[in-house]
C-alpha positions in Angstrom: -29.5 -19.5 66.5 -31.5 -21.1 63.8 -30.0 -20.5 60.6 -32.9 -19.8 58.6 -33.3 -17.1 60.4 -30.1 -15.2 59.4 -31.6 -15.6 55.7 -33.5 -13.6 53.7 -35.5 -16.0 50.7 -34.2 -15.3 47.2 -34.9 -16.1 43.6 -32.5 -15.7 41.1 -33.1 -15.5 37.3 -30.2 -16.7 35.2 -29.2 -17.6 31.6 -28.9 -21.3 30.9 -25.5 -22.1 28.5 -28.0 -21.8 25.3 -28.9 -17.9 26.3 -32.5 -18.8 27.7 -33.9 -18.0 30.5 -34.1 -20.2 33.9 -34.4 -19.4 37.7 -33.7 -21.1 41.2 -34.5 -20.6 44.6 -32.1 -19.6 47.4 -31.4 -16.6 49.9 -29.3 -14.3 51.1 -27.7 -14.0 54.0 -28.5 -10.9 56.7 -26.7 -8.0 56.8 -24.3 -9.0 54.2 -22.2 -6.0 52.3 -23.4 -6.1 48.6 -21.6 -3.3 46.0 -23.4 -1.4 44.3 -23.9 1.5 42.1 -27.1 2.9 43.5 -30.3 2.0 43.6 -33.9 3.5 42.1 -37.4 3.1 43.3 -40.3 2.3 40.6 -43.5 1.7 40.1 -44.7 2.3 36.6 -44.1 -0.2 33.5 -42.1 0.8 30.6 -43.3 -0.6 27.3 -40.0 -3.0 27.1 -41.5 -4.8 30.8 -44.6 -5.8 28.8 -43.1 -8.4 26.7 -40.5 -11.3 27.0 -37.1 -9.3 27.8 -33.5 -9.9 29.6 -32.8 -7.5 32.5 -31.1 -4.5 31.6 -28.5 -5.4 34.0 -27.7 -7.1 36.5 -29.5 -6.1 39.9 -31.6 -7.1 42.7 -35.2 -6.4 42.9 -36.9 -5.6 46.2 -40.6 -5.8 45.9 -42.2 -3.3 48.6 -46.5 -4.3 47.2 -47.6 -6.2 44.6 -47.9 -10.2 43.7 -46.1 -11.5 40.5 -46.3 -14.4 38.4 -42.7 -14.3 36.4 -42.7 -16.7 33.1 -38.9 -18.0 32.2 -38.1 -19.3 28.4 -38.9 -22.8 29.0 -42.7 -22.0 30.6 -41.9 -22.8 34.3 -43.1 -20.2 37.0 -42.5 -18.6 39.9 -43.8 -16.2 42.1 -42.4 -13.0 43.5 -44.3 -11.3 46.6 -42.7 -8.8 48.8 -40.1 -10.3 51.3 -38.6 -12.1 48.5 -35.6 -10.5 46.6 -34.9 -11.3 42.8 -31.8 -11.4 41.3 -32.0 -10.4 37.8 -29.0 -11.8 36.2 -31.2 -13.1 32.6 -29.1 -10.1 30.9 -28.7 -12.1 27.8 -31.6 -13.9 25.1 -35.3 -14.0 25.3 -35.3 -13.2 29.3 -38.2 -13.8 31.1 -42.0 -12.0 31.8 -44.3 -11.7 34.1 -47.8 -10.4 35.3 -49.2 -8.8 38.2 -52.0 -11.5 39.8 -52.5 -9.4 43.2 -52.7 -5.9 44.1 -53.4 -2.4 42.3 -49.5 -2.1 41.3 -45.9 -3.8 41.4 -43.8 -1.0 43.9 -40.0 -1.8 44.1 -36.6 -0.6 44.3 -33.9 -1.6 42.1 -30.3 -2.1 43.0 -27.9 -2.1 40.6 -25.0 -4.3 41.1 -21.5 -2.6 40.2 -19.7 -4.1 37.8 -18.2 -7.5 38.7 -19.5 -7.5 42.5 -20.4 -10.6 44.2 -24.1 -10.9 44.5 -24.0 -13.5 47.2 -26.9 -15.1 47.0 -26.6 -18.7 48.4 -28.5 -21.4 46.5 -31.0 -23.9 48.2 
């Protein structure tokens, strides 16, 4: 079986050793076990989203509608569309933003890693 196909694409957003804000590309692999404490579907913005910030936690992002442009500390760019996950793991510095480019809201779920679990994402 082609391998690709027992991965699911995958960005993660990291701090760099200077607490800023970088990201890379990767996956995860199907049906892998990942811990977690729960999870919480959203799609409003709170007023902290709207401006530069660090996740509030680490946690995977799973966008269900809704195209994204995300901004990391050093201007480079990336863009989040359903069928990709994001693994926020920025928790420290300036963090990252971003801004809606296609459709009438950003719909996702939010799972919260547990404290100290392996997030397993594989980088490219």
């Amino acid at each position: 079986m082609d391998n690709n196909k027992m991965l699911i694409k995958a960005i993660r957003l990291m701090n760099t050793p200077d607490g800023k804000c970088t990201f890379q590309y990767g996956s995860v692999a199907n049906t892998v076990f990942i811990e977690s404490t729960g999870f919480f579907a959203q799609t409003y913005i709170e007023e902290y989203q709207k401006v530069a910030h660090p996740a509030p936690r680490r946690q995977y992002v799973v966008t269900m509608s809704g195209k994204l442009r995300f901004t990391v500390t050093n201007g480079d760019t990336f863009i989040l569309e359903p069928g990709v996950l994001l693994l926020a793991e920025d928790t420290e510095g300036d963090g990252h933003t971003w801004q809606l480019i296609e459709g009438e809201r950003w719909e996702r779920i939010y799972l919260v890693l547990a404290e100290g679990a392996e997030s397993h994402f594989i980088p490219d």
